[in-house]
N, C-alpha and C positions, 0 to 999 in steps of 0.2 A: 432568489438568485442575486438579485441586486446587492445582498449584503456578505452572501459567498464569495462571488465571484473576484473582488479586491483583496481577499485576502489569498485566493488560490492565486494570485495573478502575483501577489509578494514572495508567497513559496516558491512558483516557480521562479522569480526574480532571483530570490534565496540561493535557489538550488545553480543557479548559472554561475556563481561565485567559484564553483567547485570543479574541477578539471575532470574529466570522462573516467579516471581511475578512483578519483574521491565521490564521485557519484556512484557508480555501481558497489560500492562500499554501504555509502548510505541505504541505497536498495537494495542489498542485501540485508540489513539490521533493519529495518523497516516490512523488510518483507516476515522476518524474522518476529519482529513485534507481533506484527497481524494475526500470523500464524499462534501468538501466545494467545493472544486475546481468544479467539475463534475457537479456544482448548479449553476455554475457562467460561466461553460463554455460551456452547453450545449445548441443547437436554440433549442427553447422552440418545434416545429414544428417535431424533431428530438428526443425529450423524448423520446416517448415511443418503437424507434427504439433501443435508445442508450441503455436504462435500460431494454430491455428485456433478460434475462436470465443472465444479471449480476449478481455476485454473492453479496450478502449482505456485509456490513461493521464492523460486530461484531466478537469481542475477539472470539468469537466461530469459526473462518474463519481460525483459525489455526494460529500457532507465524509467525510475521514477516520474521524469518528468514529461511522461506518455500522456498520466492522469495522475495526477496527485492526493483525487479523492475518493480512489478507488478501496484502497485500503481501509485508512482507518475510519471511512464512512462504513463501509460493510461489518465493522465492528460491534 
């Protein structure tokens, strides 16, 4: 955590640059990523384990900078 945590703490720094309309932007295309990765990395055999009670990938999931390493850590 000691060596996480500086750099989650820049992201979010990052992400405060960004006004409430250009962030939900970003969390959208980000959410968008995740969702690719999770297509590409998931055994097919393991779906319907992996995506049960995951939470969905839309702007309505709340801004980014909720948790920053929710996503593309679960990658």
């Amino acid at each position: 955590m000691g060596r996480i945590m500086p750099m989650i703490m820049s992201i979010d720094e990052t992400l405060d640059e960004f006004d409430e309309v250009e962030q939900q932007v970003i969390t959208r295309y980000l959410a968008r990523v995740v969702d690719e990765y999770r297509q590409h990395t998931v055994d097919p055999e393991d779906e319907d384990e992996a995506t049960a009670g995951a939470p969905g990938s839309t702007a309505s999931d709340g801004p980014l900078a909720q948790d920053p390493t929710v996503g593309p850590a679960e990658a």
